[in-house]
C-alpha positions as CSV (number, residue, x, y, z in Angstrom):
1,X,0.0,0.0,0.0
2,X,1.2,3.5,-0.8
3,X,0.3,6.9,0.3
4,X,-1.6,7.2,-3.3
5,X,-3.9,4.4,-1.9
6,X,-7.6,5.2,-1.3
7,X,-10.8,6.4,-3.0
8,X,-10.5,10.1,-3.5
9,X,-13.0,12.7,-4.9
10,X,-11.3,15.8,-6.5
11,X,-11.8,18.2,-8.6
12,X,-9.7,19.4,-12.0
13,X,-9.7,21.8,-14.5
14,X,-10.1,21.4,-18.3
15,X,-9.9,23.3,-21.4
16,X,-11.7,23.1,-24.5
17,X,-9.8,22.9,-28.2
18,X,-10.3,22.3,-31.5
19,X,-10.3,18.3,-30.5
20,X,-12.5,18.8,-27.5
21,X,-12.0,19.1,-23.8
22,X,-8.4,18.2,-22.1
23,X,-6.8,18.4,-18.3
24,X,-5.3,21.5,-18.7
25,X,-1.5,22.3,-18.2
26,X,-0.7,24.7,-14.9
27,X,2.8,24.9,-17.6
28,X,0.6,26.4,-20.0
29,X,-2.1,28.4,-18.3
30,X,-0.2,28.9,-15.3
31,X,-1.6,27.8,-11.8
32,X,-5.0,29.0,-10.9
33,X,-5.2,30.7,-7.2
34,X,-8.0,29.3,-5.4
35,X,-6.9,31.9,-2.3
36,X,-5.8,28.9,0.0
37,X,-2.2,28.1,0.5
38,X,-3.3,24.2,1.9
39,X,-6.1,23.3,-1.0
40,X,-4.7,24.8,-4.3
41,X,-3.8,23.1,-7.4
42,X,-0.5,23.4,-7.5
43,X,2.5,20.9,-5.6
44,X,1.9,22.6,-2.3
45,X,-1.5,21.4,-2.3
46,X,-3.5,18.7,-0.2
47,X,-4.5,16.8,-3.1
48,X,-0.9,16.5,-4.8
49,X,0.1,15.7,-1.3
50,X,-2.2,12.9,-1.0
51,X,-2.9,11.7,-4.9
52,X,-0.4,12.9,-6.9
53,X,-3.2,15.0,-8.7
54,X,-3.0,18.6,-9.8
55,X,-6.5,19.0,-8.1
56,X,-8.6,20.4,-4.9
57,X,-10.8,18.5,-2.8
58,X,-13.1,21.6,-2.2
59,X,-16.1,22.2,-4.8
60,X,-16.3,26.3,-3.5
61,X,-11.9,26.3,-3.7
62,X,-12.5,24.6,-7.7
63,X,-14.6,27.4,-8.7
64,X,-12.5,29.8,-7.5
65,X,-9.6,28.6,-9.3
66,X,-12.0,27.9,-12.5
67,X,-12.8,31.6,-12.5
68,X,-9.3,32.9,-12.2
69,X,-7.9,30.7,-15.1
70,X,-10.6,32.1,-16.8
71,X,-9.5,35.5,-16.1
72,X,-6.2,35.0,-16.6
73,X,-6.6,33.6,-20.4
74,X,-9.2,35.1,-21.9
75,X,-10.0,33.2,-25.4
76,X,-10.0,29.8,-23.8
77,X,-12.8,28.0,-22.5
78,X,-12.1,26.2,-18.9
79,X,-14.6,23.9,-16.9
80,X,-14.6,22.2,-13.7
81,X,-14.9,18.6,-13.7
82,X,-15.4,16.0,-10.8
83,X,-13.4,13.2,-10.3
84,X,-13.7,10.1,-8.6
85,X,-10.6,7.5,-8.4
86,X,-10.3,3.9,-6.3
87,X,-6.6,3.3,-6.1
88,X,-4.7,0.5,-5.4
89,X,-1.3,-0.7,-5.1
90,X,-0.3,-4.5,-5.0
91,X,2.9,-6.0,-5.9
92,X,3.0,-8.2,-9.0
93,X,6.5,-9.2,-9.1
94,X,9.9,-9.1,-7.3
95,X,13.7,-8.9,-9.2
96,X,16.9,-7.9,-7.9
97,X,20.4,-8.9,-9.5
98,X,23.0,-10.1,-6.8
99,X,26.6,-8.1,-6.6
100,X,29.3,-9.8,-7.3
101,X,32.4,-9.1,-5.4
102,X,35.7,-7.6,-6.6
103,X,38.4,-9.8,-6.1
């Protein structure tokens, strides 16, 4: 079992193209301030912490961040979507390779 073990609930921005709607890249777009230092989307941020997930467990915190990516590209079109993941971790397989001493 590792950290990234559990059923989470989380929500992610997206951004619409000519192809349709993607996750959106913080490299891109630049991270979206939801006003919280603890529940953001960026590395800092419970989610990340907990998932691995560039995403905020708080509906009200996901809005806020929807609306200033928004703001801070105007042309695109963003939307908040919902996510809901089981995880788990099992080991399939073990292999190591013994050293071999120097003489």
């Amino acid at each position: 079992m590792t950290r990234n073990d559990g059923v989470f609930k989380f929500y992610k921005i997206q951004h619409k193209d000519s192809t349709g709607w993607h996750f959106s890249s913080f490299d891109h777009f630049g991270s979206p301030d939801t006003g919280s230092k603890e529940d953001c989307f960026t590395a800092c941020g419970k989610c990340w912490q907990k998932t691995g997930q560039h995403a905020v467990y708080s509906l009200t915190l996901g809005l806020t961040g929807l609306k200033n990516m928004a703001e801070n590209n105007p042309g695109y079109n963003f939307r908040l979507v919902c996510c809901e993941i089981n995880q788990k971790t099992y080991k399939v397989a073990n292999f190591g390779i013994k050293k071999i001493k120097k003489q």
